[in-house]
LUMZA-81671 format. One record per residue (C-alpha): x, y, z. Coordinates in pm, 1 decimal, always signed. Layout:
N
+----------+----------+----------+
!        u !        v !        w !
+----------+----------+----------+
!        X !        Y !        Z !
...
+----------+----------+----------+
//
This chain:
341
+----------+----------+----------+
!        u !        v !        w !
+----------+----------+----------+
!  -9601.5 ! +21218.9 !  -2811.2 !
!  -9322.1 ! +21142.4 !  -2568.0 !
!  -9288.5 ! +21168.7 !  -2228.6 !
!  -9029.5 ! +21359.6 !  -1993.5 !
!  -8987.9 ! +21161.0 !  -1662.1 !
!  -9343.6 ! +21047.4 !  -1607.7 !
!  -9603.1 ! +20879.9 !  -1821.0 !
!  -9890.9 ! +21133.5 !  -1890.9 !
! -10248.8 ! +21023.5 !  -1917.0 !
! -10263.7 ! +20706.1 !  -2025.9 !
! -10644.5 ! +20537.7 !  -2061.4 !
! -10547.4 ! +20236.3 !  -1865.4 !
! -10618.8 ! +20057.6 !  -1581.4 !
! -10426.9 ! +20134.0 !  -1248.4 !
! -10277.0 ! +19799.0 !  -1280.5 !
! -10155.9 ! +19888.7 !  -1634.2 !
! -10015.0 ! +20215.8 !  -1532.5 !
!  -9816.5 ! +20099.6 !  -1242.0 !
!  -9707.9 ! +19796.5 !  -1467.3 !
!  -9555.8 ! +20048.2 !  -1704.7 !
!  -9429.0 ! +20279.6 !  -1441.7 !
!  -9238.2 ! +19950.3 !  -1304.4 !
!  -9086.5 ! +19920.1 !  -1631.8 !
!  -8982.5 ! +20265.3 !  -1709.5 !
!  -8829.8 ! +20321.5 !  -1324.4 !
!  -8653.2 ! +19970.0 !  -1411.3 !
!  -8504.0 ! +20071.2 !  -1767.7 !
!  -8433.6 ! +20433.4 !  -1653.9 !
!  -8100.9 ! +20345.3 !  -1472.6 !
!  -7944.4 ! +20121.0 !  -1765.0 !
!  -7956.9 ! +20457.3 !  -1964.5 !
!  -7669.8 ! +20632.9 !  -2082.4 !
!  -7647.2 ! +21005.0 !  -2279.6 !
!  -7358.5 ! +20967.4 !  -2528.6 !
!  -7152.1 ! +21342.5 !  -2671.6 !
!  -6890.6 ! +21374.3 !  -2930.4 !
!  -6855.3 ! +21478.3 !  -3269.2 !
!  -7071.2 ! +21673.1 !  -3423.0 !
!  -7157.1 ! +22047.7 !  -3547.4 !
!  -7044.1 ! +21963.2 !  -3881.5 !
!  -7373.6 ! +22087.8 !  -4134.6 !
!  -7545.7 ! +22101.0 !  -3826.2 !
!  -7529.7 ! +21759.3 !  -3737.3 !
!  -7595.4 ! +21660.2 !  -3336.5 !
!  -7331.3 ! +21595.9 !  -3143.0 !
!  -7519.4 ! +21339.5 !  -2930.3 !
!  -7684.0 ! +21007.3 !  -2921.9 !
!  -7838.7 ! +20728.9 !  -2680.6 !
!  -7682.9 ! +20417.6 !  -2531.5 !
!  -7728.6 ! +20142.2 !  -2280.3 !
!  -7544.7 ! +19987.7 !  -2035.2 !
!  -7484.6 ! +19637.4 !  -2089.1 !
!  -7290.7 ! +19461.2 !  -1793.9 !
!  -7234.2 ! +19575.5 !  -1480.0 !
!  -6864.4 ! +19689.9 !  -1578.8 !
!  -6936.7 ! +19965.1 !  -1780.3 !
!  -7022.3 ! +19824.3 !  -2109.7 !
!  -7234.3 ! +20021.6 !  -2313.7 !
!  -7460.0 ! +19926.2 !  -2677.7 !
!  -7492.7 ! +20209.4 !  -2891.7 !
!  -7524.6 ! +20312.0 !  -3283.2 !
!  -7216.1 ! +20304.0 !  -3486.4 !
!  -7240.9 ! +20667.8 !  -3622.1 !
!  -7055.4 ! +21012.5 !  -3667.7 !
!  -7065.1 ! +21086.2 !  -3308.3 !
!  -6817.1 ! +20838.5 !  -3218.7 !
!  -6600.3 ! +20942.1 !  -3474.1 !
!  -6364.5 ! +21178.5 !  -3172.8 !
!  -6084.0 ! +21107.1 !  -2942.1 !
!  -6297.3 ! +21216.3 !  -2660.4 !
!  -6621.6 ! +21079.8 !  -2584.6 !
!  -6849.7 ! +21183.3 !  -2318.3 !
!  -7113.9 ! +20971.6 !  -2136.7 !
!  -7370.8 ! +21028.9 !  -1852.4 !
!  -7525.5 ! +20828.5 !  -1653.7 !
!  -7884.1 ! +20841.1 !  -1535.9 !
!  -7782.6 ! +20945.3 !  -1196.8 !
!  -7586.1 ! +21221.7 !  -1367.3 !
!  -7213.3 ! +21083.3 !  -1313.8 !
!  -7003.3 ! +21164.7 !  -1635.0 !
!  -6687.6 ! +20921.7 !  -1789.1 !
!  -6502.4 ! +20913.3 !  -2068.4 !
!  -6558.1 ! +20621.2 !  -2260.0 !
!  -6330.5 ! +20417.7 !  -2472.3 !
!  -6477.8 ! +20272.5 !  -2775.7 !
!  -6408.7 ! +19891.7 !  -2844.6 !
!  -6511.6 ! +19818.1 !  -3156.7 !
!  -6795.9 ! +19812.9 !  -3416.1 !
!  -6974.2 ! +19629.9 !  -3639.1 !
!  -7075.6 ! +19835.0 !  -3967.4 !
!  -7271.5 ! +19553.8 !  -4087.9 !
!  -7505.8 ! +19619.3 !  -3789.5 !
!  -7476.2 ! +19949.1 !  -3715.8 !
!  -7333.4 ! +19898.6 !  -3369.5 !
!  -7067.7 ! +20030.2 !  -3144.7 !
!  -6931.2 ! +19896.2 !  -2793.8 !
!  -6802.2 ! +20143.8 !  -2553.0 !
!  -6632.7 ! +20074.6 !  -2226.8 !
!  -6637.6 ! +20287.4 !  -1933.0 !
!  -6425.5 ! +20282.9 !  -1604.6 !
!  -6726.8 ! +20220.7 !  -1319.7 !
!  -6866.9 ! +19888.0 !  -1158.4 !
!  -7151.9 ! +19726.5 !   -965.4 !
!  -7349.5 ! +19920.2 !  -1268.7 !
!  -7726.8 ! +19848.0 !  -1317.2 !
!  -7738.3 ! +19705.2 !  -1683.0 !
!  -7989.2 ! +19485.8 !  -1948.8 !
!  -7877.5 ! +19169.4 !  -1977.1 !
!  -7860.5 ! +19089.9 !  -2371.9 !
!  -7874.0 ! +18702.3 !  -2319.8 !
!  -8205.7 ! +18800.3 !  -2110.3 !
!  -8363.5 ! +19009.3 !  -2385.1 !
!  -8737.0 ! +18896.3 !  -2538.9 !
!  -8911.1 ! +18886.9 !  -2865.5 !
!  -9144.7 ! +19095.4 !  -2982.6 !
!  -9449.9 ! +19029.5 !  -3222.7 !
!  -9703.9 ! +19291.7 !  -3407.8 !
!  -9866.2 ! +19414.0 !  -3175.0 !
!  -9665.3 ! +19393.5 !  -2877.3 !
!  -9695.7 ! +19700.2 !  -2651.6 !
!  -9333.3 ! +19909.6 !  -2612.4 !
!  -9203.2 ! +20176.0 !  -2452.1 !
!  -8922.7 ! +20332.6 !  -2621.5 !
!  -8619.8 ! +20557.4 !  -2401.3 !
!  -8372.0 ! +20715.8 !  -2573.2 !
!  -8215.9 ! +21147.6 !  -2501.5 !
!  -8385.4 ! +21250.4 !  -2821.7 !
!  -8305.1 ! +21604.7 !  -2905.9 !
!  -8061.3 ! +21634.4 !  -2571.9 !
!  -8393.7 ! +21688.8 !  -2335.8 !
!  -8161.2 ! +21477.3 !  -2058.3 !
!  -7794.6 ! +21638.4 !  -2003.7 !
!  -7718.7 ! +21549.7 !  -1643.6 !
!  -7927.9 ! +21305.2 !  -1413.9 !
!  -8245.7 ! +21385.9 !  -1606.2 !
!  -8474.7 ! +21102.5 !  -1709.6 !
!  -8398.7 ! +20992.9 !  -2055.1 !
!  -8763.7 ! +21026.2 !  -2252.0 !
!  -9031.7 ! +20747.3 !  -2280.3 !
!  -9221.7 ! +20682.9 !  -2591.7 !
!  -9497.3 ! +20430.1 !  -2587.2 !
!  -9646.3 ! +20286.8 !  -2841.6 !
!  -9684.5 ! +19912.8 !  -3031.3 !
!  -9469.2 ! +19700.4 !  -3294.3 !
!  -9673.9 ! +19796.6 !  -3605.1 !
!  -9466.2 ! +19480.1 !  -3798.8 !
!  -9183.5 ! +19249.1 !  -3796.8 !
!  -9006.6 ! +19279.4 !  -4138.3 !
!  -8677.2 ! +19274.1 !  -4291.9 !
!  -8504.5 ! +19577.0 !  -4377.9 !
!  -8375.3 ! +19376.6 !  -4703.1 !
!  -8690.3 ! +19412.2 !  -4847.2 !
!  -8641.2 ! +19778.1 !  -4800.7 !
!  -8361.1 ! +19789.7 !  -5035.7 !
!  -8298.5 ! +20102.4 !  -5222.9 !
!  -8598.1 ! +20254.1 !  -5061.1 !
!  -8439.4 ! +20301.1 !  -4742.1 !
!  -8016.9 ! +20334.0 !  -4774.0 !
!  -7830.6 ! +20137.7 !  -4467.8 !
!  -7583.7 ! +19898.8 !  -4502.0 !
!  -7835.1 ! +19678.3 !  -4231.2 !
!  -8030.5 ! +19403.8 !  -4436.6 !
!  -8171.9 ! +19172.7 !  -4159.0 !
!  -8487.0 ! +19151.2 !  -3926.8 !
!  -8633.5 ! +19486.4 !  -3739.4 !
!  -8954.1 ! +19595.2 !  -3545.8 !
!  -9112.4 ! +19854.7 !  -3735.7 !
!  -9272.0 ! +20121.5 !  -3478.7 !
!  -9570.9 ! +20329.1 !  -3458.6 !
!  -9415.5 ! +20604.4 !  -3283.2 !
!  -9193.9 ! +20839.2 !  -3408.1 !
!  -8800.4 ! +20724.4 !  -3262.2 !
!  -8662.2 ! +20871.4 !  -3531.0 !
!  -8579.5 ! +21209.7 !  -3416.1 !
!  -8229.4 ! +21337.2 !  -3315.1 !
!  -7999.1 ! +21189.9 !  -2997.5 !
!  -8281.6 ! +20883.4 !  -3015.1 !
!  -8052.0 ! +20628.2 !  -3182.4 !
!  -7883.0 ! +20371.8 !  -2971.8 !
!  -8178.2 ! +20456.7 !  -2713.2 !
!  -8366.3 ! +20105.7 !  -2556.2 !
!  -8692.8 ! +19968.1 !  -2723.4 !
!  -8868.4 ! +19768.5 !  -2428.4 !
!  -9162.4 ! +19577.8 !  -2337.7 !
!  -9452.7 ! +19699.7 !  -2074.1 !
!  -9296.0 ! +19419.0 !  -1838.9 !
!  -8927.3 ! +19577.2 !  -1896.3 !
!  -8786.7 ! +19315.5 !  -2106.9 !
!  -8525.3 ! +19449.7 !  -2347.0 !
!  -8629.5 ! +19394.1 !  -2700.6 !
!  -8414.1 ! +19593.8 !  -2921.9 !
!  -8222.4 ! +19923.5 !  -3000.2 !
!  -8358.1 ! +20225.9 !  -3164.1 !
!  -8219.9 ! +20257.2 !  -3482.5 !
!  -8086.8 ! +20573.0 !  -3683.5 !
!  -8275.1 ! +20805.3 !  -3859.6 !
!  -8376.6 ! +20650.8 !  -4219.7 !
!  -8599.0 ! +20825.2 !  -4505.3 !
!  -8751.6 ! +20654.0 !  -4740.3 !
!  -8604.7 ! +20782.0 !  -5085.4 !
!  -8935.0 ! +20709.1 !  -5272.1 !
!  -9217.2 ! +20921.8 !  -5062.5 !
!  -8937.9 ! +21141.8 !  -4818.2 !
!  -9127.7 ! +20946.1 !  -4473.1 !
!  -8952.5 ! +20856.3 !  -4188.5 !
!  -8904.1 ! +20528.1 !  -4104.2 !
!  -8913.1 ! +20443.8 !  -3703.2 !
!  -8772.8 ! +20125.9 !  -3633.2 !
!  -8563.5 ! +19916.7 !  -3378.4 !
!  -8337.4 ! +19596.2 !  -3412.5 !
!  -8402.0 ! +19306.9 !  -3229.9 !
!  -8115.4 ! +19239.3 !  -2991.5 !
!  -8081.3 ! +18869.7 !  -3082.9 !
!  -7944.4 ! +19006.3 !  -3416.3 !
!  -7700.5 ! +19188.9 !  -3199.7 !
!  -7592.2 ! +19009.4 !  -2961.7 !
!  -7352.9 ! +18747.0 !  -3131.4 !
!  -7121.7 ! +19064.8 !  -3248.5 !
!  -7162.5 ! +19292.6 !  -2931.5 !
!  -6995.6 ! +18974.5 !  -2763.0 !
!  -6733.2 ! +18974.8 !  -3029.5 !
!  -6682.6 ! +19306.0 !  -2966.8 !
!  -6630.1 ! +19276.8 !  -2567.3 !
!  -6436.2 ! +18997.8 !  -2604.0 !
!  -6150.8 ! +19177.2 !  -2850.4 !
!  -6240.6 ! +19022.3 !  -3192.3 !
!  -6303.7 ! +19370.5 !  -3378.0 !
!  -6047.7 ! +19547.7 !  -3188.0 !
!  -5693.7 ! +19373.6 !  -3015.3 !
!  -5490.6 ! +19664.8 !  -2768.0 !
!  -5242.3 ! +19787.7 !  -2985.0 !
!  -5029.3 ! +19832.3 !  -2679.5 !
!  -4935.5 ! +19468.1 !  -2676.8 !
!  -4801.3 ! +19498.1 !  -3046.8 !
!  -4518.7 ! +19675.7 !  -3003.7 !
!  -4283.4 ! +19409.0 !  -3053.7 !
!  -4451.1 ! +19235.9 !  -3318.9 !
!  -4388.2 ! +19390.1 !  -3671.7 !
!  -4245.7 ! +19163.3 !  -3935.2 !
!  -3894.2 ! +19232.4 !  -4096.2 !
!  -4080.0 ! +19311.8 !  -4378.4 !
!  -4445.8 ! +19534.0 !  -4404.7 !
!  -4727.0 ! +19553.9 !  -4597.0 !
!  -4836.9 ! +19838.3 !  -4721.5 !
!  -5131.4 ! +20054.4 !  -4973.9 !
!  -4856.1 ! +20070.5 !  -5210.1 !
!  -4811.3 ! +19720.0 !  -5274.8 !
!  -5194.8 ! +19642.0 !  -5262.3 !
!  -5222.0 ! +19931.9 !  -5503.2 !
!  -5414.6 ! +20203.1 !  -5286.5 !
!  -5356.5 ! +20555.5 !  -5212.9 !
!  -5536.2 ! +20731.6 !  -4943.5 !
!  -5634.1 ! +21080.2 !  -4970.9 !
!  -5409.1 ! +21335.7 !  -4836.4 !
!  -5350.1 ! +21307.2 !  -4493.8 !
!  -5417.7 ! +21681.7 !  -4390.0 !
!  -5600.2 ! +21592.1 !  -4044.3 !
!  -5527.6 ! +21441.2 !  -3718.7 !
!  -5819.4 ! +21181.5 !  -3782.8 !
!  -5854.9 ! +21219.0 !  -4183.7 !
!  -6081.8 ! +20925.8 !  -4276.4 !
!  -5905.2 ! +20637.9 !  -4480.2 !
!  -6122.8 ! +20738.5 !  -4822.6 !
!  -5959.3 ! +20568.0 !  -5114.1 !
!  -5825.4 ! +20872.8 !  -5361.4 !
!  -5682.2 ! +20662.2 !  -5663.6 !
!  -5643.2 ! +20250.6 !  -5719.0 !
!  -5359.7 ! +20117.4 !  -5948.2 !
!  -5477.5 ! +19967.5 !  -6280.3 !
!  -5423.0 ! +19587.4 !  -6248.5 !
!  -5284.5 ! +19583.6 !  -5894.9 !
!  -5454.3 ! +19368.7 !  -5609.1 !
!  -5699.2 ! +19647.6 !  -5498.5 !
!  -5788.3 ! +19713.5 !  -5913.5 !
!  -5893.8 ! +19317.7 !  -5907.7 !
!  -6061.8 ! +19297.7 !  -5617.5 !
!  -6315.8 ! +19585.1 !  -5740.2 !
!  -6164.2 ! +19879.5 !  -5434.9 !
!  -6259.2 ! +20212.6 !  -5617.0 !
!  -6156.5 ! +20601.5 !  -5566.2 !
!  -6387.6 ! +20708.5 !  -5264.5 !
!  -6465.1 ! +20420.6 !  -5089.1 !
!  -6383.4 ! +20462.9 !  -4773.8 !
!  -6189.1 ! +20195.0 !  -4555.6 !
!  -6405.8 ! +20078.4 !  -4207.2 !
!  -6196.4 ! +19732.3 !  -4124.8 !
!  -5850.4 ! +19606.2 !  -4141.2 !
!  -5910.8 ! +19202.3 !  -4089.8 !
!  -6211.7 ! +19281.3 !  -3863.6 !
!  -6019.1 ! +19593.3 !  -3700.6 !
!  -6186.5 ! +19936.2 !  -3719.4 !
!  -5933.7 ! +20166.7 !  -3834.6 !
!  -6084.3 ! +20585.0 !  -3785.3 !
!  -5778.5 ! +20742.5 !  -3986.6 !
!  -5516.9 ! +20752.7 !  -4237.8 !
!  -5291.6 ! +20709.3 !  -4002.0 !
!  -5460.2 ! +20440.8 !  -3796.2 !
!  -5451.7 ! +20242.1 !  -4129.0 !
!  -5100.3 ! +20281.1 !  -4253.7 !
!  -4986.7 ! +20178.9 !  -3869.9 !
!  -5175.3 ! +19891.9 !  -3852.6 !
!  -5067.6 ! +19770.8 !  -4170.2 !
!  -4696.4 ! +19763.8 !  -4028.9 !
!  -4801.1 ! +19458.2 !  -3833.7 !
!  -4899.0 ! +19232.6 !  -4141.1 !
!  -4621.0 ! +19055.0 !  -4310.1 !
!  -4646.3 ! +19193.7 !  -4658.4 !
!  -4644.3 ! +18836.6 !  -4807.3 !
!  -4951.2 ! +18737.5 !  -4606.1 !
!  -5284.8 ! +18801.7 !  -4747.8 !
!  -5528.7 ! +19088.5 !  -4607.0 !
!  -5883.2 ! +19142.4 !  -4553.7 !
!  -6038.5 ! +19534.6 !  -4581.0 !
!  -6420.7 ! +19606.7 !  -4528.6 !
!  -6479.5 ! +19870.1 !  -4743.5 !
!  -6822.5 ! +20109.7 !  -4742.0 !
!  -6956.6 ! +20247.3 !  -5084.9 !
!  -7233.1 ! +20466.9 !  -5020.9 !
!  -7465.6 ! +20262.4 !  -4826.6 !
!  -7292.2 ! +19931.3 !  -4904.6 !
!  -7049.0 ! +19721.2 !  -4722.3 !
!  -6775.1 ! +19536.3 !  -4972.9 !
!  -6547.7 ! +19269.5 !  -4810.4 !
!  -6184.5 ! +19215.7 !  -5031.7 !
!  -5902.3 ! +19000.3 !  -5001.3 !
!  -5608.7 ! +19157.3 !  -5088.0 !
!  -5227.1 ! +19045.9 !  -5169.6 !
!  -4917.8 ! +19230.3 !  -5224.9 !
!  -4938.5 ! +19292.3 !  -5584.5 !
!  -4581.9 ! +19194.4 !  -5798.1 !
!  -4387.2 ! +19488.5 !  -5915.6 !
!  -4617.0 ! +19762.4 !  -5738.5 !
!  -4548.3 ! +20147.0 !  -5749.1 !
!  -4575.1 ! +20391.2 !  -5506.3 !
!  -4846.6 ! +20598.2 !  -5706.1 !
!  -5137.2 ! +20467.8 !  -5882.3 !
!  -5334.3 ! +20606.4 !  -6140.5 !
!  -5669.7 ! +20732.8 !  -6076.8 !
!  -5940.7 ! +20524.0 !  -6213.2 !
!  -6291.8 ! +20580.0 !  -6268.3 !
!  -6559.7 ! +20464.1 !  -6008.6 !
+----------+----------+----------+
//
C-alpha cells in the first residue's frame, strides 16, 4: 500500500514514526512531477524526477515521455517550468533536465548512501498522476528484499541496464513511479525507481531501484556537457566538406514527422555501416556521445563532422545497446539496398 501525504498506521514506536515523518517532510521538497509525451496506445504521459542541485537540475528515467519539444515540470510547492533536457545516458536509463529556478532544495548525489537487504526504505515517486500541482508526491515503505545484478536477469527481464540494483518488496512499478526517489528511514538518498520491467518467463513485475553511485559518474557527464554540447555555438564550425548516412551507407526512414525517430530503413551491402553489423530498424540514440531525437537532428549534426574523420553511433536493437565506429565508405551511393536483419 502507498501513502498520500501522510504515513498511515504504522506498528512502530513514536520515535520510529517521527523518524520517518522527518524523512518524508525532508525528501518531499526535492520532488518533481515530470509531463510530456504520451497517449500513444495508451501510454502515460507522465513520470517522476528529482531535483539534484540547487539550480534546477533534475534526475529522471530516460523514457518516451521525454521524447517532446515541450516538457512540463512541477514542483512540490506547485510552481510549474519548462524544462530543457541535457542529455541521457541509454546505457543507464537516465535523463538530465535543467530548469530555470535557484536557491532550490535538492539531494545531493555525492551525499547519497548504500543500502543492504534489509535496509528499511521509503519510496516517493507521482505514481499514476495522484500529485498534479503542490500535492505530496506518494510514499511507499517497505525494505530492500536483495542486492543483485540485473545482468543476471538477462533475457528474463529486457533493459538495456546490466549493472547492480536494489530489488524491492513493494510494488514501484506502477505508472508515473519511474524516476521517483528510493530513500532511507534517516532520508539518505539511495537510488532511483526504475521503469516498469516484466519478467518474460512468469509475466511478474519486477520492483526495483538503481543505486545512485552507478549514476552518478554519467549524471555529472551529463551536467557538465559531455552527452550534449549547445548547438548554438556551432554555427561557424562545419567543415568544407560533410559527412553524411550516404557515405557511411545508411538510410533513415522517411522523414514524414517533425521529430521522426532516426530508425535505420536499409544499410548498403559492404559499406561502413554493412561492416560494422548497423541493421534495418535499429534505431540511432548517440552521435559520438550526442543524443540525437530525429531524422533531422541526425543529418544536422552530421554536417559538423569532417567526412574523412571517423564516427561513433550508439545504436539500440530491441533491448540492446550496440556501439560502431564508422568511416566514410569509398565509392558510396546515395541509396542502399535493403538487407536482412
Amino acid at each position: 500500500m502507498f501513502l498520500l501525504a501522510a504515513l498511515l498506521a504504522f506498528p512502530a514506536s513514536a520515535a520510529s514514526a517521527s523518524s520517518i515523518g522527518d524523512a518524508v517532510g525532508q525528501s518531499q521538497p526535492k520532488m518533481v512531477k515530470i509531463y510530456g509525451a504520451g497517449g500513444f496506445r495508451g501510454m502515460e504521459a507522465y513520470q517522476s524526477g528529482m531535483l539534484i542541485s540547487p539550480r534546477g537540475h533534475i534526475l529522471t528515467v530516460f523514457s518516451y515521455v521525454l521524447d517532446t519539444d515541450s516538457i512540463t515540470t512541477v514542483l512540490a510547492d506547485g510552481r510549474k517550468f519548462e524544462a530543457k533536457l541535457l542529455g541521457v545516458d541509454p546505457r543507464l536509463e537516465i535523463a538530465v533536465l535543467k530548469i530555470d529556478a535557484a536557491d532550490l532544495p535538492c539531494f545531493e548525489l555525492a551525499q547519497a548512501a548504500k543500502a543492504e537487504a534489509g535496509t528499511r526504505i521509503l519510496a516517493l515517486s507521482n505514481l499514476f498522476n495522484v500529485a498534479t500541482g503542490d500535492e505530496p508526491a506518494s510514499v511507499q515503505k517497505g525494505t530492500v528484499s536483495v542486492v543483485t545484478r540485473m545482468e543476471a536477469r538477462r533475457g528474463v527481464f529486457e533493459t538495456p541496464y546490466r549493472g547492480p540494483v536494489y530489488v524491492l518488496d513493494v510494488t514501484t512499478n506502477n505508472p508515473g513511479a519511474a524516476g521517483g526517489a528510493l530513500v532511507s528511514r534517516r532520508g539518505e538518498l539511495l537510488g532511483m525507481l526504475g521503469k516498469e520491467l516484466r519478467n518474460s518467463l512468469n509475466n511478474t513485475w519486477l520492483n526495483y531501484a538503481i543505486p545512485i553511485k552507478e549514476l552518478r559518474r554519467s549524471v555529472d557527464d551529463i551536467c557538465t556537457g559531455k552527452f550534449v554540447a549547445p548547438r548554438e555555438t556551432d554555427v561557424n564550425k562545419k567543415p568544407e566538406r560533410s559527412l553524411d548516412l550516404a557515405s557511411l551507407g545508411i538510410v533513415l526512414v522517411p522523414d514524414v514527422m517533425e521529430r521522426t525517430p532516426p530508425f535505420v530503413d536499409a544499410v548498403r551491402p559492404g559499406s561502413s555501416a554493412d561492416k560494422a553489423g548497423i541493421r534495418p530498424d535499429d534505431l540511432v540514440l548517440l552521435l559520438s556521445d550526442r543524443l540525437v531525437q530525429s531524422c533531422k537532428m541526425l543529418n544536422a549534426d552530421l554536417e559538423y563532422i569532417d567526412r574523412d574523420d571517423e564516427v561513433k553511433l550508439t545504436v539500440q536493437r530491441g533491448q540492446e545497446l550496440l556501439e560502431c565506429t564508422l568511416r566514410r565508405s569509398a565509392g558510396a551511393t546515395p541509396t542502399p539496398k535493403k538487407t536482412q536483419p
